[in-house]
LUMKOLPA-629271 format. One record per residue (C-alpha): x, z, y; residue number from 1. Coordinates in nm, 4 decimals. Each point is the difference from the previous one (the first is absolute). Example, Ala and Ser with C-alpha at 12.3 -4.5 7.8 and 13.67 -1.06 7.14 Angstrom:
% LUMKOLPA-629271
<atom><c1>1.2300</c1><c3>0.7800</c3><c2>-0.4500</c2><num>1</num></atom>
<atom><c1>0.1370</c1><c3>-0.0660</c3><c2>0.3440</c2><num>2</num></atom>
END
This chain:
% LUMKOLPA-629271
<atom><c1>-1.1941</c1><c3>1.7833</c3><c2>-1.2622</c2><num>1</num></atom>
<atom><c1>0.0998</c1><c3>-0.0246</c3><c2>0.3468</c2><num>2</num></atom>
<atom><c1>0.2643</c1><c3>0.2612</c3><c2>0.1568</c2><num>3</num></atom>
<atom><c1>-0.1062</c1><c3>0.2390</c3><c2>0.2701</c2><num>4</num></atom>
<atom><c1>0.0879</c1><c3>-0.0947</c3><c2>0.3364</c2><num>5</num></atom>
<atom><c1>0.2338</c1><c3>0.2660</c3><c2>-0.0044</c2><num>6</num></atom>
<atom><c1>0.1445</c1><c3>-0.0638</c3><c2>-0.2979</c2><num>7</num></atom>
<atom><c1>0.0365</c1><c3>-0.3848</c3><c2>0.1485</c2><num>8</num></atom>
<atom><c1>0.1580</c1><c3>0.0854</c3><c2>0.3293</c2><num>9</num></atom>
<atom><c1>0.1964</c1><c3>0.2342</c3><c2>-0.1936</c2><num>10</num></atom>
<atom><c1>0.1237</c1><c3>-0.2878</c3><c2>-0.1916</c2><num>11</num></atom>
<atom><c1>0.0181</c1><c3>-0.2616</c3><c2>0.3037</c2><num>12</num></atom>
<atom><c1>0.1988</c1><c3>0.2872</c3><c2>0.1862</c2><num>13</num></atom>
<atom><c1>0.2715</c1><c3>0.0160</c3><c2>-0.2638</c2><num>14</num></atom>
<atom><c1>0.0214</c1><c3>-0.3452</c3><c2>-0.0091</c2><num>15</num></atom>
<atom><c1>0.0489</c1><c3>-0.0636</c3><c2>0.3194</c2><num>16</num></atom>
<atom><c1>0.3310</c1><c3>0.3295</c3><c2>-0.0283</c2><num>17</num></atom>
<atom><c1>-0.2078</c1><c3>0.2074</c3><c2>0.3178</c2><num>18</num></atom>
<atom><c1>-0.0329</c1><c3>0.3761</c3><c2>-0.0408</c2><num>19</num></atom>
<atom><c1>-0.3152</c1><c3>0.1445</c3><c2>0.0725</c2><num>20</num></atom>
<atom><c1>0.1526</c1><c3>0.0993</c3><c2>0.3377</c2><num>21</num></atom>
<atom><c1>0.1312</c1><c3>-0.3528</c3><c2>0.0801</c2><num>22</num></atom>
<atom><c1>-0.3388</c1><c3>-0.1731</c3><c2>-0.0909</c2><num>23</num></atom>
<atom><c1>-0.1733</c1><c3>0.3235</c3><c2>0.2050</c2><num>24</num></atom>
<atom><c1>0.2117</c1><c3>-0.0959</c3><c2>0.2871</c2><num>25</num></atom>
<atom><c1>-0.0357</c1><c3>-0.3731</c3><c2>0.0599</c2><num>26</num></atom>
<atom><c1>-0.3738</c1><c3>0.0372</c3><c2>-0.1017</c2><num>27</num></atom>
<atom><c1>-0.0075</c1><c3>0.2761</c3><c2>0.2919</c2><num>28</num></atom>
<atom><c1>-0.1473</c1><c3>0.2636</c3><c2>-0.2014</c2><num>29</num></atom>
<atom><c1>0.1053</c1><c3>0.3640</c3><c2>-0.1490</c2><num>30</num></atom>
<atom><c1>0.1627</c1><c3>-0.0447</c3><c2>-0.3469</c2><num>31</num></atom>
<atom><c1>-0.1860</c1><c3>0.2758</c3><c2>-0.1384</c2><num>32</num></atom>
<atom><c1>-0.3065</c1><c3>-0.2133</c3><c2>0.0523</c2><num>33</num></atom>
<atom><c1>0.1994</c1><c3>-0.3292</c3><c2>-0.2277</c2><num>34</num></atom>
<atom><c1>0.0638</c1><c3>0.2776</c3><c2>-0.2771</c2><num>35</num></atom>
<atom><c1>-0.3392</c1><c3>0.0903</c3><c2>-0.0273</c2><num>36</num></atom>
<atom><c1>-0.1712</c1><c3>-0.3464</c3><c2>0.0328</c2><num>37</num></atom>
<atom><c1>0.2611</c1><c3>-0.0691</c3><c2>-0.3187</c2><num>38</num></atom>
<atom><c1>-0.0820</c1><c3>0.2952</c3><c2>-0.2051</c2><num>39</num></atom>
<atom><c1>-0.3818</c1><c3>-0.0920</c3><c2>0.0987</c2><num>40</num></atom>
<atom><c1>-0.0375</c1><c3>0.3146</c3><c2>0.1547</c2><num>41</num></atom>
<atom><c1>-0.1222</c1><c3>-0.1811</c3><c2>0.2868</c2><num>42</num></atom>
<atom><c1>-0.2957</c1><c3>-0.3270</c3><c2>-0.0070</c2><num>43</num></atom>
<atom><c1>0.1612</c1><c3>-0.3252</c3><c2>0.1195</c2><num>44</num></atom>
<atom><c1>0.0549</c1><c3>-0.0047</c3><c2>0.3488</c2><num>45</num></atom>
<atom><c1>-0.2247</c1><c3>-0.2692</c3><c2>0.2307</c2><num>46</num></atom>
<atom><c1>0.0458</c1><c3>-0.3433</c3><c2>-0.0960</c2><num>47</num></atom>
<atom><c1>0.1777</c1><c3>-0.0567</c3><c2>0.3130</c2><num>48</num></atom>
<atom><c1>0.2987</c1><c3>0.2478</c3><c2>-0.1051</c2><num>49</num></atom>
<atom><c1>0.0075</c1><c3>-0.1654</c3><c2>-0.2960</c2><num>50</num></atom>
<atom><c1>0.0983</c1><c3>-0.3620</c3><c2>0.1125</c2><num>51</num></atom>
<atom><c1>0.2207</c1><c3>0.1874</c3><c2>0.2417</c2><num>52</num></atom>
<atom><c1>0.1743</c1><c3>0.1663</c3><c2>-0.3392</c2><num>53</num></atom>
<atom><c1>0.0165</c1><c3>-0.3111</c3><c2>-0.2218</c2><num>54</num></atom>
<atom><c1>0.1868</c1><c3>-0.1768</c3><c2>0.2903</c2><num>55</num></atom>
<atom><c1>0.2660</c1><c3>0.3036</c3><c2>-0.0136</c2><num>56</num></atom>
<atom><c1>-0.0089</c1><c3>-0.0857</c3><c2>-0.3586</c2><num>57</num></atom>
<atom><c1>0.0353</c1><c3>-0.3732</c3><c2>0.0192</c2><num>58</num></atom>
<atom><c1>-0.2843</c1><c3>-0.0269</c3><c2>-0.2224</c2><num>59</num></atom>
<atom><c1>-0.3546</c1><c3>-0.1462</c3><c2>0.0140</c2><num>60</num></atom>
<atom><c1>-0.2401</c1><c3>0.1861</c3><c2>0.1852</c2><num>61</num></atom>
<atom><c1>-0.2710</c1><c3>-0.1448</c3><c2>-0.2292</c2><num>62</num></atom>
<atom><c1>0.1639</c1><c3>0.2089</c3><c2>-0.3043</c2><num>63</num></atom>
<atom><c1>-0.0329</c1><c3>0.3532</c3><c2>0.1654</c2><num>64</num></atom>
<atom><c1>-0.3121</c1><c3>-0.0786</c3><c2>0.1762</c2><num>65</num></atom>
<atom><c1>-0.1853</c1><c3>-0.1031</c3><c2>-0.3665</c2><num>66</num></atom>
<atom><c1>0.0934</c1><c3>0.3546</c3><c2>-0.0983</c2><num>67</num></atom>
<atom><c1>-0.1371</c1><c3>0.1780</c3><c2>0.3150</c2><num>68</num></atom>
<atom><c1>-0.3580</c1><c3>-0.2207</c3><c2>-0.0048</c2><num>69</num></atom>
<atom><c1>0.0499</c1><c3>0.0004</c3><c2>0.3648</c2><num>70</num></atom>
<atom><c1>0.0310</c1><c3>-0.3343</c3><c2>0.2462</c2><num>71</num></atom>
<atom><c1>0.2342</c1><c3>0.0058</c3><c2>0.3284</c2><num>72</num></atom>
<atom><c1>-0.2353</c1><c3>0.0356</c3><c2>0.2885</c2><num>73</num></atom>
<atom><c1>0.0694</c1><c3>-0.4087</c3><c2>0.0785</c2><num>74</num></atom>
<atom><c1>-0.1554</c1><c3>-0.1278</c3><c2>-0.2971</c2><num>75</num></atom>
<atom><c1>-0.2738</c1><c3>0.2457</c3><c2>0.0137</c2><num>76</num></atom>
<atom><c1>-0.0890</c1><c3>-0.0753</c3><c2>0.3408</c2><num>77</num></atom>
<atom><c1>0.0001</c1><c3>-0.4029</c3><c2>-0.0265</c2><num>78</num></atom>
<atom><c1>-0.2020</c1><c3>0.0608</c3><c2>-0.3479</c2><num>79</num></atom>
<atom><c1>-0.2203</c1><c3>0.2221</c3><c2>0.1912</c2><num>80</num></atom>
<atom><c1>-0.0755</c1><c3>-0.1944</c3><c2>0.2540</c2><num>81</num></atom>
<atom><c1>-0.0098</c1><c3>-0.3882</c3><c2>-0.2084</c2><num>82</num></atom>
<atom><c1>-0.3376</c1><c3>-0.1124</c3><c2>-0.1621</c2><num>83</num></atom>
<atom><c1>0.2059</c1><c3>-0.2579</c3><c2>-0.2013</c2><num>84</num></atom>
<atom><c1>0.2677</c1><c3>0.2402</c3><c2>-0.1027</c2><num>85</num></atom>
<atom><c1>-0.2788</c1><c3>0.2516</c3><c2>-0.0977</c2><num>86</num></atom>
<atom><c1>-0.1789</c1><c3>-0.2755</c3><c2>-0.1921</c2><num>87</num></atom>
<atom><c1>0.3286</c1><c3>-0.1494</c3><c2>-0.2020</c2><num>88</num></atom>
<atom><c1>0.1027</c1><c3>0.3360</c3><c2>-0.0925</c2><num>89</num></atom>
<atom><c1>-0.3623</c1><c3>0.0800</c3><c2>-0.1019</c2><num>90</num></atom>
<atom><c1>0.0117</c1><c3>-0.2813</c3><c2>-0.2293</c2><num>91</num></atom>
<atom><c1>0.3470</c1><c3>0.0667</c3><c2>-0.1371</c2><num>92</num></atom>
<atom><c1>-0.1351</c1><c3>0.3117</c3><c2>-0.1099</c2><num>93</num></atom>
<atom><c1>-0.3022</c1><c3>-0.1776</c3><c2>-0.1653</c2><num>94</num></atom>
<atom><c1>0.2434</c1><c3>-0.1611</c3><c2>-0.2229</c2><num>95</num></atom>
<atom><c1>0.1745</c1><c3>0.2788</c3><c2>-0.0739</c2><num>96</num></atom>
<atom><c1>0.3724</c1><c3>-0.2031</c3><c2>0.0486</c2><num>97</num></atom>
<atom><c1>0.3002</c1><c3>0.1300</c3><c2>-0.2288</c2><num>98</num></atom>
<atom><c1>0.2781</c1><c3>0.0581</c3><c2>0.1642</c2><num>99</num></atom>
<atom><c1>0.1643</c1><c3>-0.3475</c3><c2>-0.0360</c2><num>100</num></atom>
<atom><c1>-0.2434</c1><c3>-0.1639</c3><c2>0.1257</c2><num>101</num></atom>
<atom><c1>-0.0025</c1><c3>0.2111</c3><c2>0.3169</c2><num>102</num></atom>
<atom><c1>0.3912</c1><c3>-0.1316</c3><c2>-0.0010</c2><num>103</num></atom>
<atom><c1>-0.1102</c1><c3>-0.3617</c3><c2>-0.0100</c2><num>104</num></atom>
<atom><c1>-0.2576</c1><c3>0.0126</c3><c2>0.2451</c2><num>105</num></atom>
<atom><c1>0.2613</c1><c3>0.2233</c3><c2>0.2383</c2><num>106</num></atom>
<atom><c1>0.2699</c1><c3>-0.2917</c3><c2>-0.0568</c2><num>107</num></atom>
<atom><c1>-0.2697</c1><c3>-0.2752</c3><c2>0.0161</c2><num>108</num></atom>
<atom><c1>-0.0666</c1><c3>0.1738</c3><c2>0.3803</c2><num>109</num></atom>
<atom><c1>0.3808</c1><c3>0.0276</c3><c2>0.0317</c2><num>110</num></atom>
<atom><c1>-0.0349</c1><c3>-0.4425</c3><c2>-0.0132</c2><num>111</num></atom>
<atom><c1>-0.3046</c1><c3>0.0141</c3><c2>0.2429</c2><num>112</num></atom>
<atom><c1>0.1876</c1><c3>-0.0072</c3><c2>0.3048</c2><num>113</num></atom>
<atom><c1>0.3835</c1><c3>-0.1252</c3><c2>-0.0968</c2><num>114</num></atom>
<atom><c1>0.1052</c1><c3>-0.2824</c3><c2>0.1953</c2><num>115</num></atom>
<atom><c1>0.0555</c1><c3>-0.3252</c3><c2>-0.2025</c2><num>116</num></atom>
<atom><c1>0.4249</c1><c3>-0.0245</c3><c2>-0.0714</c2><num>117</num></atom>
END
């Protein structure tokens, strides 16, 4: 089973040797609010805050976000607004894709657009 996302930035926090009050500062927000997002007293913050956190954290953004459900406003704008995106997603979730092949197509669109060495 999958932590909580407090229990994960928790974690990601003490990894990274912040305090609460560091991570609260250089995220620009009250450190009362990082205690209670890490005893879950709190939902996950926007999906926004939550890349913003995971860079603090020097960790993937992608980890944090799968916990939250939630996509930074970018991606859900340009998914929003793209037939094509709409229709590959639509028929990623047709094949119901585990989660390694999810990684291979995300490296195989890594390739897409590397220039030849």
């Amino acid at each position: 089973m999958a932590p909580s996302f407090g229990t994960a930035l928790r974690e990601k926090r003490r990894a990274a040797s912040l305090t609460q009050r560091e991570l609260a500062d250089r995220a620009g927000v009250d450190f009362s609010y990082i205690s209670k997002l890490e005893n879950d007293r709190l939902p996950p913050p926007a999906a926004d805050t939550v890349v913003k956190l995971a860079a603090l954290l020097g960790c993937s953004a992608e980890e944090l976000l799968a916990l939250t459900g939630k996509l930074p406003s970018q991606v859900q704008e340009r998914l929003s607004n793209s037939r094509a995106a709409q229709e590959f997603l639509r028929l990623a979730q047709e094949r119901e894709l585990s989660e390694t092949e999810w990684r291979r197509l995300a490296d195989s669109l890594r390739r897409l657009r590397r220039k030849p060495g």
